[in-house]
C-alpha positions as CSV (number, residue, x, y, z in Angstrom):
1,X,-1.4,-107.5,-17.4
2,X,-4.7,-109.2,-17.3
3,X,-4.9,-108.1,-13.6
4,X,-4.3,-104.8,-13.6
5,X,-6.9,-101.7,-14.6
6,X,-6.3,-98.8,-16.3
7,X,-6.9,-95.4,-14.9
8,X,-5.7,-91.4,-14.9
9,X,-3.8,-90.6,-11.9
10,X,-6.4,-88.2,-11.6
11,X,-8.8,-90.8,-10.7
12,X,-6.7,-91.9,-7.9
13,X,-4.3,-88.7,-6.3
14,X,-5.0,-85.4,-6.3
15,X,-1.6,-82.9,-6.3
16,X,-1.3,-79.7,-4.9
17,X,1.6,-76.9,-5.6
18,X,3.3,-75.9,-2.8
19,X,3.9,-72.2,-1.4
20,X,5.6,-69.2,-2.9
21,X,7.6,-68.3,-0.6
22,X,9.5,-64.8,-0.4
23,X,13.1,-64.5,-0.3
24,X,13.5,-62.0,2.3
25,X,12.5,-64.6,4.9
26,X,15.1,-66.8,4.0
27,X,17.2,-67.6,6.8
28,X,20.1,-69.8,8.2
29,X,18.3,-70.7,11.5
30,X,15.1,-71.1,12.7
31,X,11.9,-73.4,13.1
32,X,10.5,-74.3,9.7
33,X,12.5,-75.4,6.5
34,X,11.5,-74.5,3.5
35,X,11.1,-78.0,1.0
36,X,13.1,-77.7,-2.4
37,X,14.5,-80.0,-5.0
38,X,17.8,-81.1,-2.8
39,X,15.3,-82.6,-0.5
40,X,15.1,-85.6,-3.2
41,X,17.7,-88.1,-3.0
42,X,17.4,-88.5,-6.9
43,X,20.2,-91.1,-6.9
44,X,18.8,-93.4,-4.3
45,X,15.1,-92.2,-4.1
46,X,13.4,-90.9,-0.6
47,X,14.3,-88.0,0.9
48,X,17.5,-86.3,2.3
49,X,18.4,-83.0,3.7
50,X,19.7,-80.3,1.8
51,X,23.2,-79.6,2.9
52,X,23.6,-77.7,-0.8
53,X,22.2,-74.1,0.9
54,X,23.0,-72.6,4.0
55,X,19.5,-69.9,4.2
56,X,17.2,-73.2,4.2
57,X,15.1,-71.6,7.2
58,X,11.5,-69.4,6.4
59,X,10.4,-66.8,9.1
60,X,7.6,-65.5,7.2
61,X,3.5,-66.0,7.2
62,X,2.7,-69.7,5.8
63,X,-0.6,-71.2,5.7
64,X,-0.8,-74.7,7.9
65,X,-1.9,-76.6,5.2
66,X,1.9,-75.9,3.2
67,X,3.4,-77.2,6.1
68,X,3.5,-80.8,6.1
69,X,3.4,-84.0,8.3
70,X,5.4,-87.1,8.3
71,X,4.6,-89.6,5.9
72,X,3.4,-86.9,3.4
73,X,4.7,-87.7,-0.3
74,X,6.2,-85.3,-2.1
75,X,7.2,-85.0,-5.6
76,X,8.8,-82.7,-7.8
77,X,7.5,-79.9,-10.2
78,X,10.9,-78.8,-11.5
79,X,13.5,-81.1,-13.4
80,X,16.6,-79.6,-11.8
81,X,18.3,-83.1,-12.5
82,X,17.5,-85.2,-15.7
83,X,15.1,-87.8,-14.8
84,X,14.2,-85.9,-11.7
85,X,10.1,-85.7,-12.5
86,X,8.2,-88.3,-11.1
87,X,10.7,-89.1,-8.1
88,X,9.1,-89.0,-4.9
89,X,10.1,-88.6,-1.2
90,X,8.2,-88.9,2.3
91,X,8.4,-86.2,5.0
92,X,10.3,-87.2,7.6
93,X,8.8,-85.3,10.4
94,X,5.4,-83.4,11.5
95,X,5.0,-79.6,11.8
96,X,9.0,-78.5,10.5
97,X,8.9,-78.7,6.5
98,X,7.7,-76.1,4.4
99,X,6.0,-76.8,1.0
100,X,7.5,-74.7,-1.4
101,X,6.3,-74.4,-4.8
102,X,8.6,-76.6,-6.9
103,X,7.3,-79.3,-4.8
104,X,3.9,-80.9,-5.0
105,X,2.1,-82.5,-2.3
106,X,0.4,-86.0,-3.4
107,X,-2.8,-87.1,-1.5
108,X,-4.2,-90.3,-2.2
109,X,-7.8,-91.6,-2.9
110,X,-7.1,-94.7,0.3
111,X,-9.8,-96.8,-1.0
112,X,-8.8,-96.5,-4.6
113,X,-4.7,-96.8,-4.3
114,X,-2.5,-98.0,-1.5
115,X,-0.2,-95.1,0.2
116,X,2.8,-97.3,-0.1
117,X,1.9,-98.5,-3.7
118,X,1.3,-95.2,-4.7
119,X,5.3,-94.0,-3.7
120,X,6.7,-96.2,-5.6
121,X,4.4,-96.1,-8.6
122,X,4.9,-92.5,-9.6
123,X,9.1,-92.9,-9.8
124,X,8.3,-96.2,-12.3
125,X,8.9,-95.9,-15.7
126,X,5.6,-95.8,-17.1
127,X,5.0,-92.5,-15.6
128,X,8.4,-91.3,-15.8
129,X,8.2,-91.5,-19.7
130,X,4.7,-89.3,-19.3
131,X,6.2,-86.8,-17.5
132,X,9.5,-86.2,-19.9
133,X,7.1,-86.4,-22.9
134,X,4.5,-83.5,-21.2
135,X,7.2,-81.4,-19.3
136,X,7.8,-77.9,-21.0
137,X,11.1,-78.1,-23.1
138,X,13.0,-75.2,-21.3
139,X,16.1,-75.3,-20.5
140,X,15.2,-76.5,-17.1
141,X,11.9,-78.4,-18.0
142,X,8.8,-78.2,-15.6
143,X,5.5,-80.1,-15.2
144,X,2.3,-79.2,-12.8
145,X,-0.4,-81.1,-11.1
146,X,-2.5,-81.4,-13.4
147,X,0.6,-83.2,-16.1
148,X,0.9,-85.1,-13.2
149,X,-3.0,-86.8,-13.1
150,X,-3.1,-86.7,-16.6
151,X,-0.8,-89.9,-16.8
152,X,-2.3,-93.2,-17.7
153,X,-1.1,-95.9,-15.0
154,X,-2.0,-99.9,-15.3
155,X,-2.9,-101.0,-11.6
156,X,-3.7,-104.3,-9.4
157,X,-6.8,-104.4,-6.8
158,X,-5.7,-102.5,-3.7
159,X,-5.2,-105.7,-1.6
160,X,-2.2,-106.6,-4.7
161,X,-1.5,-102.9,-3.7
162,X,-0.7,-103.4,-0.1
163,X,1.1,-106.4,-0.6
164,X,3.7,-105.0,-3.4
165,X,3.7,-101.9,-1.4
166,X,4.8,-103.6,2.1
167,X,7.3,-105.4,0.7
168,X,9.2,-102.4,-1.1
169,X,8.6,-100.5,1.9
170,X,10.1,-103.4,3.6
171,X,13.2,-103.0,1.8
172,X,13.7,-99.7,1.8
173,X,13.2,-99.5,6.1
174,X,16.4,-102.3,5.8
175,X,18.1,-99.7,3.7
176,X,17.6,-96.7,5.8
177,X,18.4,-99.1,8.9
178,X,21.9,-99.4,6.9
179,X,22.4,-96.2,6.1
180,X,22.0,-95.5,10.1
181,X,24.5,-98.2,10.9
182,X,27.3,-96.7,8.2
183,X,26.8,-93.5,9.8
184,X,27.3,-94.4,13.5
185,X,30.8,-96.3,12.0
186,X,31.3,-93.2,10.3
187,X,30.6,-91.3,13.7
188,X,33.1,-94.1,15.6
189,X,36.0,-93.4,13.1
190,X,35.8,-89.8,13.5
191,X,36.3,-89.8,16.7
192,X,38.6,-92.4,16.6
193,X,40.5,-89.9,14.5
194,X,39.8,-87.0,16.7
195,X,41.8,-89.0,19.8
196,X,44.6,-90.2,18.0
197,X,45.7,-87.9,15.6
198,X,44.4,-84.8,16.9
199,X,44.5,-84.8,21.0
200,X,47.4,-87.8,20.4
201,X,45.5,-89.8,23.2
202,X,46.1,-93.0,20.8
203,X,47.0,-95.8,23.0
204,X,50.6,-96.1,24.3
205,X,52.9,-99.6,24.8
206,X,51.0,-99.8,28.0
207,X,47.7,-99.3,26.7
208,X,47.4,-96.1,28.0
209,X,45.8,-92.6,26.1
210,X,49.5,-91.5,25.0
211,X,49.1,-87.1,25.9
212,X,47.0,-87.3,28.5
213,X,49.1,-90.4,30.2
214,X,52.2,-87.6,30.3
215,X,53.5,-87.9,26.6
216,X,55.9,-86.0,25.1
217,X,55.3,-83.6,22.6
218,X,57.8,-81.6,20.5
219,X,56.8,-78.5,17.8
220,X,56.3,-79.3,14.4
221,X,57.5,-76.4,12.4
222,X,55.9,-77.5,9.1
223,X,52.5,-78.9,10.5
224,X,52.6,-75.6,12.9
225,X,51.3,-77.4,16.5
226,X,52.9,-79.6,18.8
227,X,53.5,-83.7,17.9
228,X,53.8,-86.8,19.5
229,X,58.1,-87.0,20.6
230,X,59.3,-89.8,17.5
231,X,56.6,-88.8,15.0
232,X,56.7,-86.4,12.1
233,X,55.4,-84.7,8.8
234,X,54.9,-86.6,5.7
235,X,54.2,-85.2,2.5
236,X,50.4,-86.6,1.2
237,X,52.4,-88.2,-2.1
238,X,54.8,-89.8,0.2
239,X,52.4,-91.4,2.9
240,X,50.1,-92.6,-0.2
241,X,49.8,-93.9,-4.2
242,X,48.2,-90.8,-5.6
243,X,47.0,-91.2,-8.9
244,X,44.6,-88.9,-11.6
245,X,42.1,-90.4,-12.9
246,X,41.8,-91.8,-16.7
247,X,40.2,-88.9,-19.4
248,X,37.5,-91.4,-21.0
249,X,36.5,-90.2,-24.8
250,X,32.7,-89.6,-24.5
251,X,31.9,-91.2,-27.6
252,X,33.1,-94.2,-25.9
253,X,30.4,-93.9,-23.4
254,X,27.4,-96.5,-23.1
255,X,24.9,-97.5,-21.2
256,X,25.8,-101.4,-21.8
257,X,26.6,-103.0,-18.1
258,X,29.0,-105.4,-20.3
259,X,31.8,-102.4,-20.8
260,X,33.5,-100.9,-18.3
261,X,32.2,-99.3,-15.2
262,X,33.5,-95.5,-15.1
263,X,32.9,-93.7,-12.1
264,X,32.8,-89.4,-12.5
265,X,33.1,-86.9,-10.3
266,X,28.9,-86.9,-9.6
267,X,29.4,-90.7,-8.7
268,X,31.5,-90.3,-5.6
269,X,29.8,-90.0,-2.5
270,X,26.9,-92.7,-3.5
271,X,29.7,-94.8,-4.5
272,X,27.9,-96.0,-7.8
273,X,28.9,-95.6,-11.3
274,X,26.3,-94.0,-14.3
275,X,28.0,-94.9,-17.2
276,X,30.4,-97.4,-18.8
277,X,32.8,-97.4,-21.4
278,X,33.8,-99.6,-23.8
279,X,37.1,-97.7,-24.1
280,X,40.6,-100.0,-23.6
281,X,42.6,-98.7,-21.0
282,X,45.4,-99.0,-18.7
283,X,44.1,-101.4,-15.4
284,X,46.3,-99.0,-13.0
285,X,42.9,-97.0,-13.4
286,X,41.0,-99.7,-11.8
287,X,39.6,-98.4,-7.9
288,X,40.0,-100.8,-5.0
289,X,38.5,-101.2,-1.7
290,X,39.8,-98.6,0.7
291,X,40.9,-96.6,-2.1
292,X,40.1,-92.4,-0.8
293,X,38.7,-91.1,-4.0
294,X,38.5,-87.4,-4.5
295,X,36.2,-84.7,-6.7
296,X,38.3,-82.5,-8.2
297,X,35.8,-79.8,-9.6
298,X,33.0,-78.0,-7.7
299,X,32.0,-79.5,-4.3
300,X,35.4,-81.9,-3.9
301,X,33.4,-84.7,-2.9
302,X,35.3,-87.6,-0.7
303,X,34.6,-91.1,-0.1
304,X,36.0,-94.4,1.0
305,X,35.6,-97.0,-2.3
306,X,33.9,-99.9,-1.6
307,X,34.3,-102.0,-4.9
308,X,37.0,-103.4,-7.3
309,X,35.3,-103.5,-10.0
310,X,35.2,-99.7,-11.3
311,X,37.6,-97.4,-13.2
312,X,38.3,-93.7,-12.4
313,X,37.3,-91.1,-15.1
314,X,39.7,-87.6,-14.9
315,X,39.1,-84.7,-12.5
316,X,39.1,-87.1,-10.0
317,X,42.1,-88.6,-7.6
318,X,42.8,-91.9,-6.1
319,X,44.6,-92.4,-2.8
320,X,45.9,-95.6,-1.5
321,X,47.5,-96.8,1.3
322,X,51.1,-98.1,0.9
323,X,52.8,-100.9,3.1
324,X,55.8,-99.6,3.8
325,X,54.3,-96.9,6.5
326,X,51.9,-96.4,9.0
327,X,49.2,-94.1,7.0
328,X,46.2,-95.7,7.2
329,X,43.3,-94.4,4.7
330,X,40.9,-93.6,7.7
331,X,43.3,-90.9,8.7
332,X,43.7,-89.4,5.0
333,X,40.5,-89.6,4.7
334,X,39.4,-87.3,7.8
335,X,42.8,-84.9,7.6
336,X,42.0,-84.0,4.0
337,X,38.7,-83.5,4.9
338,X,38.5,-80.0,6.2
339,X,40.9,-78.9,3.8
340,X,38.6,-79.5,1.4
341,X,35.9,-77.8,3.2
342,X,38.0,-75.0,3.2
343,X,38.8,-74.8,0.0
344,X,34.9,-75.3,-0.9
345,X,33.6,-72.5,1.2
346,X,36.7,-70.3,-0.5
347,X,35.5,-70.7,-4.2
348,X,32.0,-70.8,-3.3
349,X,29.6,-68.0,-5.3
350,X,33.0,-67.5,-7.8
351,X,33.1,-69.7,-11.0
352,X,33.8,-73.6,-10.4
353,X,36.5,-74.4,-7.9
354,X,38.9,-76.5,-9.0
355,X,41.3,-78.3,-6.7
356,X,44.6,-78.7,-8.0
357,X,48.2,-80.9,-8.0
358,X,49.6,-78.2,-6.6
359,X,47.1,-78.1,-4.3
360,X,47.6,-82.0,-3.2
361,X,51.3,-81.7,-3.0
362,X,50.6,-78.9,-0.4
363,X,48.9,-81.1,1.8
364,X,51.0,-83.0,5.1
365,X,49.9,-85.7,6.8
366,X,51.0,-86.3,11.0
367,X,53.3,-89.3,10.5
368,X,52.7,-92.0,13.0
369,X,55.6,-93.8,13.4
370,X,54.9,-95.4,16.9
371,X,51.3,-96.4,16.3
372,X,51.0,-99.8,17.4
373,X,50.5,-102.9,14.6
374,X,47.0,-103.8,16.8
375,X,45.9,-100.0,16.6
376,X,46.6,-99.9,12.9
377,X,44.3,-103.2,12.5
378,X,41.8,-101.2,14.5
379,X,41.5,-98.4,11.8
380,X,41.8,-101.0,9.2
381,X,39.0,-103.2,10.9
382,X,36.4,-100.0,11.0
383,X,37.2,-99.5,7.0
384,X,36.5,-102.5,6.5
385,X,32.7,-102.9,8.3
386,X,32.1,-99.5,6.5
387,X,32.7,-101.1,3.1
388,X,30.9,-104.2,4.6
389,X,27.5,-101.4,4.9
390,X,27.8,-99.7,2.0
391,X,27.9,-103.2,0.2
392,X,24.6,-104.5,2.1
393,X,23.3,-101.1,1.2
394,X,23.9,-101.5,-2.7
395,X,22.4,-105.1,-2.7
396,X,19.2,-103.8,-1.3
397,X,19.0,-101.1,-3.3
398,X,19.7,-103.4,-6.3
399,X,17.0,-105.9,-5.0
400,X,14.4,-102.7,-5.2
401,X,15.4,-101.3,-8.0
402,X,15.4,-105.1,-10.0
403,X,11.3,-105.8,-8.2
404,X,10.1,-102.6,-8.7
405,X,9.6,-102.7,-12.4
406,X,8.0,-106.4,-12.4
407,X,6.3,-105.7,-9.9
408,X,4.0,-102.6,-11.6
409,X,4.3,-104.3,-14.8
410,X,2.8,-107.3,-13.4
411,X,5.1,-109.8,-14.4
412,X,5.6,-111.1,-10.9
413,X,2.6,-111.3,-8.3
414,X,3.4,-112.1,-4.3
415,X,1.9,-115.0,-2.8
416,X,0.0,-114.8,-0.1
């Protein structure tokens, strides 16, 4: 560490508290969005948009200098999720985010510390540990600006700065330009979905979009709408392996990479595990690639597994495709979908919905008997450049997450 100085934050950011913002101007439309803790992709770092509220919008008076432009860091006050404090996000756009005050706004001393080196220097562990320490033990625990400059940070020259800074920039920019990709093959399926198993325009033996080329229908009494002529209604159990997930002891829990990978409810939709076991179990539990996985509790979270290497804690469901049918998991995956929705929005604002086996065997999938074996490779060919992303996605994220630390320690310097 011979190359790095000591100094207070203090001496190199100054943070500001956001706005309080009244609740009667909440609303579900408008111009400006109000900033709150949802905002912070705690899992992956950066920002996201809140999709947790619906009344996200403020119509009231705001001063200019709460509304923020892009580029701005942010970070939070309020420790909504453990380890939350000292995460940081960038504003994605000028003149449409409002900041509220749970979020502080850090401006930095350019001739003293990097912009770039500064993002990734308040999420590193060293101030991380600060902040827990000084944060007010409530139940939900809180820090302010001034916490904030108050830690002690070990820093290079600002031309180190820039350097260390440009590159994790560099990787996070690849990540986001992922994360793009996996949504536009996200985008494709869906509508792949949308033609074939909802307008029934999937291609005929001649190649042709099946309804709209004069195919005939027939009603389906237990789906309630009108099917392809030759297909039918199959049961979810029937058109895939369902199986509940294992119920790990949590005194079996650890943090050691060397045990077991368990992936919980919270896990799903980044498609990452945060914990292990060192628990024996049964290796039916084990998740494959293209295995559906579902939430069971609260939100009923969805996603297509990407990995083979993690096991399946309880509350949550597995679906696989068999081989003896023509279910592929892209269709479960978008069918089930809005049922889930549904569900959601029905227990929403009562206790903690629960989705249930009777629930599952409920659900009935359209049965496509005459899909094609080159259509079927189609759907299985988009699952698999989605796993493809989300793989290329972890690796860079892993990449980060390994530099970051050596790199603020000082342990590894970048050559010119």
């Amino acid at each position: 560490m011979a190359y790095l100085s000591e100094h207070k934050l203090k001496e190199l950011i100054k943070v500001t508290r956001g706005a309080s913002l009244s609740g009667q101007y909440f609303e579900e439309e408008g111009d400006l969005i109000r900033l709150t803790l949802g905002n912070f992709d705690y899992a992956n770092g950066g920002f996201k948009l809140n999709t947790s509220k619906d009344n996200l919008y403020y119509s009231g008076p705001v001063a200019d200098n709460f509304i923020l432009n892009e580029g701005d860091i942010i970070t939070p006050m309020t420790e909504q999720t453990p380890g939350l404090l000292g995460s940081t996000a960038r504003i994605p756009e000028s003149g449409k985010y409002i900041q509220s005050q749970d979020v502080g706004l850090v401006t930095c001393d350019e001739e003293m510390i990097d912009k770039d080196f500064c993002y990734y220097l308040l999420p590193s562990e060293i101030v991380k540990k600060q902040l827990a320490a000084g944060a007010q033990q409530t139940k939900i625990r809180h820090t302010s600006p001034d916490k904030i400059e108050a830690c002690t940070v070990f820093v290079p020259m600002p031309k180190e700065q820039k350097k260390i800074g440009k590159l994790l920039s560099t990787i996070d920019k690849l990540i986001d330009l992922k994360r793009k990709e996996n949504v536009t093959l996200q985008s494709m399926a869906k509508q792949i979905y949308d033609y074939w198993f909802v307008q029934f325009d999937f291609p005929n033996e001649d190649g042709n979009p099946y309804k709209s080329s004069g195919g005939k229908m027939r009603w389906n009494e237990k789906l309630k709408r009108e099917i392809p002529k030759g297909w039918d209604e199959i049961n979810l159990f029937e058109g895939v392996d369902v199986l509940y997930g294992f119920p790990f002891a949590t005194e079996f829990f650890t943090d050691d990479p060397k045990c077991k990978p368990v992936v919980r409810i919270r896990d799903i939709i980044e498609g990452k595990n945060s914990i292990f076991s060192s628990e024996t179990i049964d290796e039916k539990y084990l998740l494959k690639e293209k295995d559906a996985v579902i939430g069971m509790d609260g939100n009923f979270h969805i996603n297509i597994w990407h990995r083979n290497d993690t096991y399946l804690n309880q509350r949550c469901v597995r679906l696989r495709e068999k081989n003896d049918n023509n279910i592929s998991i892209l269709q479960v995956f978008f069918a089930i979908k809005p049922y889930l929705n549904a569900k959601e929005k029905v227990t929403k604002g009562s206790t903690v919905g629960h989705l249930s086996d009777k629930d599952l065997k409920a659900f009935y999938l359209v049965n496509p008997k005459s899909l094609s074996k080159e259509a079927l490779d189609m759907l299985t060919s988009i699952v698999e450049e989605m796993i493809y992303s989300r793989k290329e996605i972890n690796e860079l994220q892993s990449l980060r997450d390994y530099l970051l630390p050596l790199l603020m320690n000082g342990q590894v310097k970048i050559n010119d």
